[in-house]
C-alpha positions, 0 to 999 in steps of 0.5 A: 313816899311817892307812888308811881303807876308803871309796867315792870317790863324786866331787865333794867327796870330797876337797876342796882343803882337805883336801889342804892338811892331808891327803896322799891316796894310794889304793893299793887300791881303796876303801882310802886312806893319809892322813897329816898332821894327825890332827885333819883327817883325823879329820874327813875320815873323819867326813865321807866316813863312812869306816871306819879300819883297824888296819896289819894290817887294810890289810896283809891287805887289800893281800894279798888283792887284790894284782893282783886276784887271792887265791891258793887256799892264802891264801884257804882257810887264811887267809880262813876261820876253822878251823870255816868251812872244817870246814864247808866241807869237810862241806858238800863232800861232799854239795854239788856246787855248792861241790865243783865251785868248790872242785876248779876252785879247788884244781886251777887251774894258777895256783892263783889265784882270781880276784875273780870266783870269789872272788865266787861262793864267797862268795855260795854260802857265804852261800846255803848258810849258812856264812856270814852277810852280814855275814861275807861282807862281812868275808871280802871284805875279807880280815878273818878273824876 
């Protein structure tokens, strides 16, 4: 099994020749797991400019968006490296901006965080120079490192 991260973008992207020697399943959005022959999947990925990603990369991926939603422990402990959320936690206690998202976060009965909230944290993060684009697109995808 390999597990490809790219945008289904219609027509041609998954044509029927690559169905005879690919098996396609999209469990998560914008992540398919293709399996069959490696040298046809290789280059279906080439052609879709798709990005591969290791088991564990899917796996975590999986857990981030699992119903849509990231739940605040996995999300603060796991999303963050340990210099970004020291940097989050400073930045916090002058800034009301990312106080306020992080107590509506913390304090959530469902201690979830839902993808829109999620969005916004990430956007703040990056305008507030935590974060790079790059990292955020990173963090987005549920990669900490």
């Amino acid at each position: 099994m390999r597990y490809v991260e790219v945008n289904n973008y219609g027509k041609g992207f998954i044509t029927h020749n690559d169905q005879e020697l690919i098996s396609f399943h999209s469990s998560l959005e914008n992540i398919w797991e293709v399996s069959g022959d490696d040298i046809a999947i290789s280059a279906w990925i080439s052609k879709v400019n798709g990005s591969e990603l290791t088991e564990e990369e899917f796996n975590t991926a999986k857990q981030y968006t699992l119903d849509g939603v990231y739940t605040t422990s996995e999300f603060l402990l796991n999303a963050l490296t340990p210099s970004e959320v020291k940097s989050l936690l400073t930045l916090a206690k002058t800034d009301t901006s990312i106080t306020t998202l992080v107590d509506t976060m913390v304090s959530s009965k469902t201690l979830h965080v839902d993808k829109a909230e999620f969005q916004t944290f990430l956007d703040l993060a990056e305008s507030k120079g935590l974060i790079n684009s790059n990292r955020k697109a990173s963090i987005a995808k549920g990669k900490r490192k």
